[in-house]
N, C-alpha and C positions, 0 to 999 in steps of 0.2 A: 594513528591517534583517532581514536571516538570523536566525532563533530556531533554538535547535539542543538537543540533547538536557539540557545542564545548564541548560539558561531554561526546559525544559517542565517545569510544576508537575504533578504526580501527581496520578494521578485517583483519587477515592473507592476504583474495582473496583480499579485498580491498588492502593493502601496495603490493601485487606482482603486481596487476593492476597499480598502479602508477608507482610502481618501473619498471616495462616494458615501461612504459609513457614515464618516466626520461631516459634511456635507447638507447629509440632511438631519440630523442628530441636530446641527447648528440653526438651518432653516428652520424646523419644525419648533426650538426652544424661540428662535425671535420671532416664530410667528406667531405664537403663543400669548407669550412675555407681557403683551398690552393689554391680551383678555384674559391671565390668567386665572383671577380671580373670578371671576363668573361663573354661578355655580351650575356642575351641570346635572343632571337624575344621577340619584345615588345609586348605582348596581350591586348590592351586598355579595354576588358569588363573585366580584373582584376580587377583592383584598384576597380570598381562601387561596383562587387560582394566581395570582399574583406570587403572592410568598409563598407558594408550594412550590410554585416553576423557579424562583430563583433561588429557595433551599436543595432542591435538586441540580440544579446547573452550577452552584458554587460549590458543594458536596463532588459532584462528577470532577471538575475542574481541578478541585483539591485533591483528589483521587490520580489523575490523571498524570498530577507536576509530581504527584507522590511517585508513579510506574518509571516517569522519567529520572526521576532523586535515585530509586533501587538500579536500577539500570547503567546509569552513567556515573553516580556517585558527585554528583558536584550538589554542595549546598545552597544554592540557588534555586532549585528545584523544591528543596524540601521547604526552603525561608518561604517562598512563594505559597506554595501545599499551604501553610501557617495562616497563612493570611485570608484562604479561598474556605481553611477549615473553619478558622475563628469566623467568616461572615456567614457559611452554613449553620451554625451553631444558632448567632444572633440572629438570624435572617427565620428560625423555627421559632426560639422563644418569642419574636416581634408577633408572627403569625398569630399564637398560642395567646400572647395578653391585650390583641387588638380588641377593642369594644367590638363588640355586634355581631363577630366569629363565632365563637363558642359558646361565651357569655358577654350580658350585656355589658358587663364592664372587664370582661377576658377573662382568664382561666387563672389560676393560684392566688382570687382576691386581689388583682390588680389592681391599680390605684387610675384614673383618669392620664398620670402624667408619665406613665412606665413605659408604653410603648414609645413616644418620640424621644422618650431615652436612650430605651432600646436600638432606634434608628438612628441613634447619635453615634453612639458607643459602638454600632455596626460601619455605618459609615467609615468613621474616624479611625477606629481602628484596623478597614481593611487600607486605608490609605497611612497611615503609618506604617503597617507592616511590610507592604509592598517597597514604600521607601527604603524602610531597615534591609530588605533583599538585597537592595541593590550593592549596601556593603560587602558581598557577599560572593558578587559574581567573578569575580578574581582569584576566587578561593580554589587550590590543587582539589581533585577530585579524592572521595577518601578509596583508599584501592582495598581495602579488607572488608568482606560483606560482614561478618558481627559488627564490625565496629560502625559501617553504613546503618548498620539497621538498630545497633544502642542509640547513636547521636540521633537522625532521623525520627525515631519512634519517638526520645525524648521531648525533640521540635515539636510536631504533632501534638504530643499529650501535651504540653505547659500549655498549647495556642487553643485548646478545647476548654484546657480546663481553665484557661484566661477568660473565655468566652463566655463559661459556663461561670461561674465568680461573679461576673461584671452584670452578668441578665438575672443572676439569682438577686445581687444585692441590689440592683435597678428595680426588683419585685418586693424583696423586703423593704427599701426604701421607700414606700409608696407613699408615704404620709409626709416623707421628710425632703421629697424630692421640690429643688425650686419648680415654682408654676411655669411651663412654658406654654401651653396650650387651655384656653378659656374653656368651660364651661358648654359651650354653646354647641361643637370645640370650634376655635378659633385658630387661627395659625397669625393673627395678626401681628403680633407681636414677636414672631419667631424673627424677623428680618432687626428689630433693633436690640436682641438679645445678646450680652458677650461672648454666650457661651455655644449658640448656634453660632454666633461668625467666627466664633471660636475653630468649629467645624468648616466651617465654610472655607477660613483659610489654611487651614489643613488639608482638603481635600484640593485646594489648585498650588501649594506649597508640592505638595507629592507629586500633583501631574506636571509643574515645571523640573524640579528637579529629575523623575524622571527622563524628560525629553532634552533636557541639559547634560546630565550623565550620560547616557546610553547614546544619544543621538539618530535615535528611533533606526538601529541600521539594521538590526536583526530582526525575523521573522515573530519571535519574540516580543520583543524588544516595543514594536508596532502594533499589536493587538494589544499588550499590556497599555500604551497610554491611549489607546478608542479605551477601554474600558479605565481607566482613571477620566478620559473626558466623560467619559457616560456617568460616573458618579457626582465630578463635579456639576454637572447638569442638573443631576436629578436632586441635591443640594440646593440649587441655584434656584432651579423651577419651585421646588415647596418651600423657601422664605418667599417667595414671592406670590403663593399660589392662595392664601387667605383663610382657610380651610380645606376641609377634606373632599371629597369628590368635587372641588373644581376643579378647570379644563387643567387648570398647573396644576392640580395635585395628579391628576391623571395622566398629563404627558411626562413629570416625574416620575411615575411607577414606570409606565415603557421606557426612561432613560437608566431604570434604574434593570428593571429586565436585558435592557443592551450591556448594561457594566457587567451582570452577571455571565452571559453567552459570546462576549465577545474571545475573548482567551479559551474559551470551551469549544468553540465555532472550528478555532485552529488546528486545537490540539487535535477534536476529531479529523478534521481535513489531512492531517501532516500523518496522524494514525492510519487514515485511509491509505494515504499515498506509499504508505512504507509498506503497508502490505501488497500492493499492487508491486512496488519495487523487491519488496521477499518472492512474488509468484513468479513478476519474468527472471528474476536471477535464477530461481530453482527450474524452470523451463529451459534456462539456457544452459547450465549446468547439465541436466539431465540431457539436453541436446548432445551437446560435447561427449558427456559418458557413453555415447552409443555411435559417435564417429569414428571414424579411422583417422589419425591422425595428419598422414601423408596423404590420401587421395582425396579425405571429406564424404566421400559414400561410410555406411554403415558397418558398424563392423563385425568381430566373431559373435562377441557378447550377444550382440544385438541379434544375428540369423539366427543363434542357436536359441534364442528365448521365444523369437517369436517366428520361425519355423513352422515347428512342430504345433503351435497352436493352429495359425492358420491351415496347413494340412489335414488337422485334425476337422476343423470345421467345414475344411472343405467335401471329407470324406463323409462327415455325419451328414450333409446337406443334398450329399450328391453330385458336387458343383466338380469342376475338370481342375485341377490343378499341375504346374508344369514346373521344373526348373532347370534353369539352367548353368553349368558352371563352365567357368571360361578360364581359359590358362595362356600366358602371353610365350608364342615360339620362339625358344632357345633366349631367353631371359637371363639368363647366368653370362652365355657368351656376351649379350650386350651388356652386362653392368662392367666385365672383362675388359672390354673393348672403351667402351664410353667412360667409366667410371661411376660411382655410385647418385652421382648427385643428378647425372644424366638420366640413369635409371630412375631416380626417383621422379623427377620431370614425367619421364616416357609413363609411369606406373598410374601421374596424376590425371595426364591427356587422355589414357585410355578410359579411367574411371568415368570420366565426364563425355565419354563416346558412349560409353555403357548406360550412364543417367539419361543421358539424350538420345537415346533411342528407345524410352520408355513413353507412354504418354499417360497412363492411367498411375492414379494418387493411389492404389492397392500396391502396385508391383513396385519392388526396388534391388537395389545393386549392395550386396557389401563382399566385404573384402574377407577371403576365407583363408586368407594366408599364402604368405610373399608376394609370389608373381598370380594367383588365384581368385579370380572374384567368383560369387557363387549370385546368380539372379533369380525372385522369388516371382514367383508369375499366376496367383492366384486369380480362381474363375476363368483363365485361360486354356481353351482347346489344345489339342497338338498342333493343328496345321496352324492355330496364330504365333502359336509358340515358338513355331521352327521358323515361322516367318519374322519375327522379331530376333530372331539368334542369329540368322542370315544378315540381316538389318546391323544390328553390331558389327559382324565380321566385319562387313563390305564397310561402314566405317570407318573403321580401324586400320581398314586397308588403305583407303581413303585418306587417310592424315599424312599417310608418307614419311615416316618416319624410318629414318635412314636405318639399313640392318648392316650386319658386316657378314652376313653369310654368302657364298658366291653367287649360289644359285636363287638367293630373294632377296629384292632388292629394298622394299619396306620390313617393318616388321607386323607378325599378323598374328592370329588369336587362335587357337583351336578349340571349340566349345563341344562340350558333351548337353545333351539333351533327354530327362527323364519327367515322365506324364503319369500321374494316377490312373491313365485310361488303360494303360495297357499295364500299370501295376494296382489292383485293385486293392484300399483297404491296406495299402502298403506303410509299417511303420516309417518314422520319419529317415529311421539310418535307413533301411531298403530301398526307398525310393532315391537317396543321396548317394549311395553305392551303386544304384542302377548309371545314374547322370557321369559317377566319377566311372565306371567302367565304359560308357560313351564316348568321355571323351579320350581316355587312352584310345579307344576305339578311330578315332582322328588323328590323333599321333601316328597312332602305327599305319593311316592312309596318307600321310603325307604332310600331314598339320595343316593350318590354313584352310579348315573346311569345320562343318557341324553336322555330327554324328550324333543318329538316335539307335536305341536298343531297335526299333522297331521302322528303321527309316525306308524298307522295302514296301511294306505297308502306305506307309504316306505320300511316298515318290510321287505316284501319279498324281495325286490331291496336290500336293503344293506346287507341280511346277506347273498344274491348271491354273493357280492363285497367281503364280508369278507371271504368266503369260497374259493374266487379264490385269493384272497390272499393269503391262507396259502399255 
């Protein structure tokens, strides 16, 4: 079952991140609250950058509850989308019929009293509609993408063109609209108006029942009522702020930029995280696709892909390439003897003998079938080569693992050994068929040893290396 943003219960960091949010949101309006009215210098490129930034962040936000609505199919998502759509919508015409933006008295012949309409009718209606969501989040998801995408699109379009209805006839109405804002402009009189507390108590009606319904436990759920505080706020701050660019009309606009980024903040956060969650799942997935199952070293897939690359570049470069393949002695008799599960034990211990006598992040071990690993040993000489293949054996020897044959008493490895040095230019099967005829070459000397095409040659060199070792 699909878990989706309102099933994910908020984490500790997440609720102290809010509750910090909440916090100073609350500080910042009581500090406020006694000077609000004090006017401060008007900055005309506010209001532009103001309601651009929160027509963009509600627009994203609407967008975003949309991606999750097509995705998961619960109506929740799209009720929500309605609501973040309908405030982009009003949150552009506000912009557009503000005095002193475009024109002195805003764009399409606006009237003095259109935009705090505007701001009403934005307000009010993202906090009703958020409400109305809530009925909503109980609803089975719809499972047929037409019909996701009929109901959904519908949602969307009515809540634009409610938006777009309500700010056209807020414009027509400009002559017939009641006075809420003076001449001077004035916001004094917004705080004993019925139809500002009108709003007013619509916007903390929506932020209790929210936090009454939901019980702020989802991820969701938490973000959504910091942004109903934040609008309640920013409500709260301009009946009381006196006018325009006072300190309250100003710390209203930031509370009202917090309503719009709060739920946007998330979404992108929880977008982030999921892709971070999609890269290590696809990282670990493709790990897996290239292990062996039973021993954890690498497997056929994997040597035969990246083999011959490596080879290749070792050859165009110059550089010494070696490999070596290892075959466990008389392997059939012990799965005979032990059983298969034994064998498979025995097949895991050696791999990790194999791994562990590697020490460079270039070279590795995989499994080239059954009882067969094949070691890749790029930028490696022969004499370190053979001394690293030595290094395995005597490990292997090393662990003691019981054999059933008379004459050995552990079980032990017999490895072939083939070098670009003395196959020059050699394709990837030629140099593999040099290794796998070395190491029959071992078998038929006894097993328990490492055989190179060319081991008369290097005799002398390595057991100089192994003498100044000891």
């Amino acid at each position: 079952m699909q878990v989706t943003l309102i099933q994910v219960p908020a984490s500790k960091e997440q609720r102290l991140t809010a509750a910090i949010a909440v916090a100073l949101m609350l500080c910042v309006a009581l500090y406020v609250w006694p000077c609000s009215t004090v006017q401060a210098t008007a900055e005309s490129p506010f209001m532009p950058i103001f309601a651009t930034s929160v027509t963009i962040a509600e627009g994203l936000t609407g967008f975003l509850l949309w991606t999750q609505y097509r995705v998961s199919g619960r109506i929740v998502f799209a009720a929500l989308a309605c609501a973040y759509a309908f405030t982009a919508v009003a949150a552009a015409f506000h912009l557009a019929v503000y005095p002193g933006v475009f024109a002195p008295s805003g764009l399409f012949e606006a009237g003095r009293q259109t935009a705090i309409w505007i701001w009403l009718l934005w307000r009010s209606g993202y906090a009703v509609l958020t409400a109305l969501a809530l009925g909503t989040r109980k609803w089975p998801p719809i499972q047929r993408i037409e019909q996701r995408r009929l109901r959904g699109g519908s949602m969307i379009a009515l809540s634009i063109g409610l938006s777009l209805v309500l700010s056209l006839a807020a414009i027509a109405a400009r002559d017939r609209l009641p006075n809420l804002v003076s001449s001077t402009p004035s916001y004094r009189h917004l705080s004993a108006n019925p139809i500002v507390l009108s709003v007013w108590a619509i916007c903390l009606a929506s932020l209790l029942i929210h936090v009454f319904v939901t019980r702020v436990r989802t991820l969701m759920d938490l973000w959504l009522a910091v942004a109903l505080l934040a609008g309640f706020i920013d409500v709260t701050l301009t009946l009381g702020s006196g006018a325009r660019y006072s300190l309250g009309w100003y710390a209203a606009r930031i509370a009202s930029m917090v309503s719009a980024n709060a739920v946007l903040g998330m979404l992108m956060s929880e977008t982030s995280r999921t892709y971070q969650r999609l890269a290590d799942a696809h990282r670990a997935l493709k790990e897996l696709s290239v292990r062996d199952g039973l021993t954890g070293v690498f497997n056929r897939a994997y040597f035969d892909e990246r083999y011959p690359r490596e080879l290749a570049l070792a050859n165009a470069n110059g550089n010494p390439f070696s490999l070596l393949l290892v075959d466990v002695d008389h392997f059939k008799n012990y799965n005979d003897a032990f059983g298969h599960l034994a064998g498979d034990e025995c097949l895991r211990r050696i791999a990790q003998a194999l791994n562990g006598a590697l020490s460079r992040q270039t070279d590795f071990v995989a499994r080239y079938g059954g009882e067969e690993f094949v070691v890749v040993l790029p930028g490696c000489d022969p004499e370190a080569s053979l001394a690293i293949a030595e290094r395995m054996r005597r490990a292997i020897a090393e662990m003691e693992l019981p054999a059933i044959r008379a004459n050995a008493h552990h079980v032990t490895v017999s490895i072939g050994h083939a070098s670009n040095r003395f196959h020059p230019r050699a394709p990837p099967a030629a140099l593999l068929a040099s290794a796998d005829a070395a190491l029959y070459d071992a078998k038929a000397r006894g097993r328990n040893r490492v055989a190179n095409n060319r081991e008369e040659e290097l005799k002398d060199s390595f057991d100089r290396r192994q003498v100044a070792a000891r």
